[in-house]
C-alpha positions, 0 to 999 in steps of 0.5 A: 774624887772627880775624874781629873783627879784619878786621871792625874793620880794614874797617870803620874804613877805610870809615868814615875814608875817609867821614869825610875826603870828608865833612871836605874837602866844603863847609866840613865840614857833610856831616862834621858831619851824619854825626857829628850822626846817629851821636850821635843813634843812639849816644843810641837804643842808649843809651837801648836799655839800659833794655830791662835794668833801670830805676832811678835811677841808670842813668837818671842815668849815661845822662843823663851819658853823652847829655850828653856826646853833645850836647856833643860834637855842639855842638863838632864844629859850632862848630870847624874841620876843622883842629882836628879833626885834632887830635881824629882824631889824639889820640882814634882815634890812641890807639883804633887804637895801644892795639888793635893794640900791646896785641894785640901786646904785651899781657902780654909786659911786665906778666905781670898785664896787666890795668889794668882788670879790672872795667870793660874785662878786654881792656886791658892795661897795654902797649896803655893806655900804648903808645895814650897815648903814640902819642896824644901824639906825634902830636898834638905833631907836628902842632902843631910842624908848624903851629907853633900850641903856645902855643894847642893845648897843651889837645890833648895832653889827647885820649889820656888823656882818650879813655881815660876816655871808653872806660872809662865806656862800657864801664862803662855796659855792665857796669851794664846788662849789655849786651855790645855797645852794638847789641845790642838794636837789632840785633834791630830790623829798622830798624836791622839793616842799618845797624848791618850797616855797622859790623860790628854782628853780629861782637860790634864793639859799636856806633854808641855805641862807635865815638864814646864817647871822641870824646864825652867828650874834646870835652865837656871840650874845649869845656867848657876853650874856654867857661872 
């Protein structure tokens, strides 16, 4: 087991201990402070990576990207700890399962297993497809349980679209030329030790990477709930 990998098993556990305290305290505010604070320091390493090269269109794909910040800050606040299961579910069930089962059988299938060279070389076909699927059913199994289909079929969204969300940050990161979305900011004394909390110094990426497919997959989400 490599070092990463111990840091991201730690620091998830950590974090999804927090945020399920968080979620079940006080009608789920102090949840939706934390996310509220993680989009806001996800927009600074964002705006960190002009640190690299100012042109227009990296000023327009990091506008894109601090729009899907807001909105997902504004649906976070507007639903109920239950719905956000579904995105816990969807979102991070797809992030763990297409990590470990890629890590597991990536390449083992598809000799060339690499769907994404350009944008994000790590993913493999095994993982992307094992992570969407995982995704799926589980949160089919909670709407079976619940018994509330008809309504939160829009759910069965979350894997394909954390999906997207990944490969546009990690997109944005290839424009800018950045390894980790910390990476700047971990040289700032302010935000050395938080970003410590996550492992920001074992090349774990950042604050922006641990909410990036969140952030896409709720825009649309409450972009369909508008509509």
């Amino acid at each position: 087991m490599d070092k990463n990998f111990r840091v991201r098993v730690i620091c998830g556990l950590g974090m999804f201990i927090v945020a399920l305290v968080a979620l079940y305290t006080f009608d789920s505010i102090p949840f939706k402070i934390i996310y509220g604070l993680f989009a806001l320091i996800s927009a600074i390493e964002l705006i960190s990576f002009f640190w690299r090269k100012i042109s227009f269109w990296h000023v327009l794909l990091a506008i894109i990207e601090i729009v899907f910040l807001v909105c997902s800050s504004i649906w976070v606040a507007k639903v109920d700890r239950y719905h956000f299961w579904y995105i816990i579910l969807g979102v991070c069930g797809y992030d763990i399962f297409a990590y470990l089962l890629g890590k597991a059988f990536g390449g083992k299938i598809f000799k060339k297993s690499r769907p994404f060279p350009h944008i994000s070389k790590n993913k493999t076909w095994e993982g992307t497809f094992l992570g969407l699927l995982m995704s799926f059913l589980m949160c089919l199994t909670m709407m079976l349980i619940r018994g509330t289909f008809e309504f939160d079929w829009i759910y069965l969204l979350c894997g394909p679209l954390a999906l997207v969300g990944d490969l546009y940050e990690s997109f944005l990161k290839r424009r800018f030329k950045v390894k980790d979305s910390n990476e700047i900011l971990i040289k700032n004394k302010v935000f050395e030790k938080i970003e410590m909390v996550i492992g920001g110094t074992e090349g774990h990426g950042g604050y922006l990477d641990r909410i990036d497919s969140t952030a896409f997959t709720t825009t649309i989400l409450l972009l369909i709930s508008i509509l």
